[in-house]
N, C-alpha and C positions, 0 to 999 in steps of 0.2 A: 877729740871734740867732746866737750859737756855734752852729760844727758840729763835732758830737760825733763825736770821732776813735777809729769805728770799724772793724772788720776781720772779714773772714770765712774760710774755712777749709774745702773744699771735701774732706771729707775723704772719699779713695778707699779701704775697706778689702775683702780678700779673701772675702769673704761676702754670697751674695744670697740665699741658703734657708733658715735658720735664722732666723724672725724675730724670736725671744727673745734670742739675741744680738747682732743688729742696733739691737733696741729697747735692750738694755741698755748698747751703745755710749751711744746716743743719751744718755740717762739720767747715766749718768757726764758726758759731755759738760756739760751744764746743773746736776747736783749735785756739782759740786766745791768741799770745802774751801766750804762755803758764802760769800759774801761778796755784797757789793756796792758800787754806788759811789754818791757825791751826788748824784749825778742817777737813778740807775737804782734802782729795788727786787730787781732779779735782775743776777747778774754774764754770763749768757750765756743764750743761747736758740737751738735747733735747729730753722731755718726748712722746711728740705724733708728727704727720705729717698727715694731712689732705688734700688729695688732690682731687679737682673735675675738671674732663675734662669738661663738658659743660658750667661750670663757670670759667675755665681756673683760676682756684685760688688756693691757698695754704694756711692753717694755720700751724704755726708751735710752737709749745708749749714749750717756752726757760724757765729755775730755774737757779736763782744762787742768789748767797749770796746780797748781799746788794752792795758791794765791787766789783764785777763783772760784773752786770749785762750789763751796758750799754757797757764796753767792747766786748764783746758777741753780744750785740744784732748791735754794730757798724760792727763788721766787717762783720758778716750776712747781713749785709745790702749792705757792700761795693760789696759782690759778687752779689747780687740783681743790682744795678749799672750799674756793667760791662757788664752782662747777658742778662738783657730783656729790649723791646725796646717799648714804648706804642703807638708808632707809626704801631708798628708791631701787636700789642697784641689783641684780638679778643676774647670776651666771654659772654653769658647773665646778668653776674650779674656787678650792677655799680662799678666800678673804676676809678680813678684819678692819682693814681701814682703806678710806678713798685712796690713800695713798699707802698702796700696802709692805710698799719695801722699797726701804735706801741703803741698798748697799754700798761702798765704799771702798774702791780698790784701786792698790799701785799699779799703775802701768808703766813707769820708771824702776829700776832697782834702786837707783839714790834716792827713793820714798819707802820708810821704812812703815811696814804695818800698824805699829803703835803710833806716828803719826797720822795712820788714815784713821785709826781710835778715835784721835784727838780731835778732830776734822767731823767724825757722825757726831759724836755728843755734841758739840757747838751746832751742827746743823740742829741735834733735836729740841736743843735750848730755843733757837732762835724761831724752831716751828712753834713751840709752847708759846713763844712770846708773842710772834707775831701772829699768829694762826688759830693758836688754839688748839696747835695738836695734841695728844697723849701718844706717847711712843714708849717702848720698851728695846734694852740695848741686846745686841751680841757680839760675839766674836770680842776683838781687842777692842771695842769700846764698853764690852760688858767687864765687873770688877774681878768677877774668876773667868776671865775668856770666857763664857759660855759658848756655843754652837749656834747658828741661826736653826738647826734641826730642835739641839735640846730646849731652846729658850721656846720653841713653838709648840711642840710638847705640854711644856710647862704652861704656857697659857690657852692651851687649847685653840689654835690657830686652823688645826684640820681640820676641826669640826664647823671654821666659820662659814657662815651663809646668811640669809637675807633675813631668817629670826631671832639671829645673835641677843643676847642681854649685855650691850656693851658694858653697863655699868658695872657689871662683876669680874672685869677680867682685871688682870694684875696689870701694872703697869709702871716704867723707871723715872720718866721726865714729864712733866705738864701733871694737871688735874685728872680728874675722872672720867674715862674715856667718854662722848658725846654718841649718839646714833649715828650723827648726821656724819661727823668724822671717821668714829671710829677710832681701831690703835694701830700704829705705824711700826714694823719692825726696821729700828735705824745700826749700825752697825758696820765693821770694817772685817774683813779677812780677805785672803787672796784671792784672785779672779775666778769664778765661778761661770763653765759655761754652759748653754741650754741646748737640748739634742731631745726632740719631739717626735718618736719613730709611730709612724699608722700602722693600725692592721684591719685587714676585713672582716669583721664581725663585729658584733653588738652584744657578744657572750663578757660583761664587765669580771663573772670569776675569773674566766682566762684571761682577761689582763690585769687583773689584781695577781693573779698566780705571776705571771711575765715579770712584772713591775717588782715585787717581794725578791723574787728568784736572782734579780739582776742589782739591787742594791748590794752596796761596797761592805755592808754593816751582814749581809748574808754570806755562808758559806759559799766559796766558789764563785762567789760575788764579782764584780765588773771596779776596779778598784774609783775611789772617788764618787762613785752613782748614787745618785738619790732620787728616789723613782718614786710615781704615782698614774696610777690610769684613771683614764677619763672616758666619757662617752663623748663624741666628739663626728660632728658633722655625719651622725647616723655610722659610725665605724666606734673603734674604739683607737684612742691616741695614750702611748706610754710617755709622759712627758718625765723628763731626764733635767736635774741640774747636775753637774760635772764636776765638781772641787780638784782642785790641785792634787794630784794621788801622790805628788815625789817630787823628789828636786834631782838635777842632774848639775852635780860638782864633778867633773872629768869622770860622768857615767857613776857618781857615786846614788847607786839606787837601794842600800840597803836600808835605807830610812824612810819606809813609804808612811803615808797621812794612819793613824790611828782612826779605823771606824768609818773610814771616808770623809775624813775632814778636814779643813783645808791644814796647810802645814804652820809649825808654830815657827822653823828657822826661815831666814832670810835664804830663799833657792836664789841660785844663780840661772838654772835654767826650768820654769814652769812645765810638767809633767802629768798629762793628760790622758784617763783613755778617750780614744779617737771617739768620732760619730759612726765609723765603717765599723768599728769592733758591738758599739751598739745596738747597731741596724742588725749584725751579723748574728748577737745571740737572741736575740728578740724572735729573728726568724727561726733559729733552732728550734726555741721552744714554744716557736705556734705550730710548726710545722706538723708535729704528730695529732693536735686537730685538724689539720686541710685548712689551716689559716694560713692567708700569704700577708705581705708585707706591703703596704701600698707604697708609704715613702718616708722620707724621713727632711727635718725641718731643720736648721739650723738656724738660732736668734742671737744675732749678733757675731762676735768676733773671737777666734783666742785669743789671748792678751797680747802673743808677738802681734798680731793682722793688729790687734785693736790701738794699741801704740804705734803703727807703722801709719793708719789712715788718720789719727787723733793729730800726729804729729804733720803729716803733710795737709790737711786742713788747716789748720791753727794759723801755721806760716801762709798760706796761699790766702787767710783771713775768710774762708766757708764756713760760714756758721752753721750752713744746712746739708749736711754730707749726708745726711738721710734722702735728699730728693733724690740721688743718683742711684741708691743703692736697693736692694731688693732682696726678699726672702730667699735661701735656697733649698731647692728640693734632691735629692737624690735619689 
């Protein structure tokens, strides 16, 4: 059987309170420009929605065929645009633009990563054009591969928050970045996924110590992690993005991700460490505080889950595979 060269679209925008324009994100994402393809009754479907009030953030989980994608994730964007104002916008965790990240990932193996390159830049093009965004690239749609880590770095991403001087930051596509917009990190590399572990306390050294300790790029490090802590609903929350650590060629693992980053070959089989393994050291090293572990979050999908529910959406024509589904806690 052909496999249907899929993509998804983890789209990070500056809004976790207002759930009418979160929902209408969504909505545009799935109602654009109607269309479909030969195999599919619907051209795109919104598998999760992740929203956090104290980080005033959203991710939203977009699938669609190859052919689709950037459509979909344009005009999700354009209501992002209209809507939030980052002059307005208010939240612990850093951002830089309303729409603060479009990642761009295979969910097929017959979609090669330098096509999903090709796929952000044309999105960031068409946000300049139609929108008015300023974006900067990474991963394969950057010209030396850059990292989504290094490239944030380099324009000081961590440091964003609600006093930003947007006009100073660097930027690859569009004009000068706006207040009102902001800059958009656009970019493709393999499937990246999020693992948000709680602890009890409001001591942020101890989870800055946790979150240091457990990154891929540290010794003894958690392989693929990239960690930051937060203060977070009066606790403190280690939030985790996950990069591809290895690829499994009949268990060939001696090739793991340099630095924790995603992989530059085509894996046949995507290679993660787990959410148990990072629930597990987390607790190790609160534990000689008398810190426990409240729980731990998953946002969104591995890419097998995330291609297994992209793909039976799509066919069954759900565009809204987010209404059934729900955060998990463990």
């Amino acid at each position: 059987m052909t496999t249907s060269k899929l993509i998804a679209c983890l789209l990070n925008i500056s809004e976790g309170r207002n759930r009418a324009i979160i929902e209408s994100v969504a909505s545009a994402a799935t109602l654009a420009k109607e269309g479909s393809s030969d195999r599919f009754p619907v051209p795109s479907t919104v598998l999760n929605i992740f929203s956090d009030y104290d980080y005033n953030r959203s991710v939203l989980t977009i699938a669609a065929p190859v052919e689709h994608i950037s459509r979909s994730v344009v005009a999700a964007c354009t209501i992002v645009g209209n809507e939030i104002d980052m002059r307005q916008q208010h939240g612990v965790h850093p951002r830089l633009g309303a729409v603060d990240l479009i990642p761009i990932y295979p969910l097929s193996r017959a979609v090669s990563i330098q096509e999903c390159g090709e796929i952000a830049k044309d999105i960031a093009t068409q946000l300049s054009e139609a929108v008015g965004m300023s974006s900067f690239l990474f991963g394969s749609a950057h010209p030396d591969s850059k990292s989504l880590v290094q490239r944030r770095k380099e324009i000081g991403w961590f440091g964003g928050q609600s006093n930003t001087d947007y006009s100073s930051l660097q930027y690859d596509v569009g004009d000068k970045p706006t207040g009102k917009l902001g800059l958009t990190g656009v970019g493709a590399s393999y499937y990246v996924t999020n693992c948000n572990v709680t602890i009890k306390t409001q001591d942020m050294k101890l989870g800055r110590h946790i979150a240091r300790t457990i990154r891929g790029t540290s010794p003894g490090g958690l392989p693929g992690v990239q960690s930051m802590a937060f203060p977070h609903t009066g606790k403190i929350e280690i939030a985790c993005n996950v990069a591809c650590c290895g690829y499994d060629n009949d268990v060939n693992s001696e090739k793991p991700m340099e630095g924790g980053e995603p992989c530059a070959t085509e894996p046949r089989e995507w290679v993660y460490t787990s959410a148990q393994t990072i629930e597990q050291r987390v607790a190790e090293l609160a534990k000689p505080e008398t810190v426990g572990v409240v729980g731990t979050a998953l946002i969104g999908f591995t890419p097998d889950e995330a291609y297994r529910l992209a793909l039976e959406s799509l066919l069954k024509g759900d565009r809204e595979r987010w209404k059934s589904q729900h955060v998990e806690f463990m």
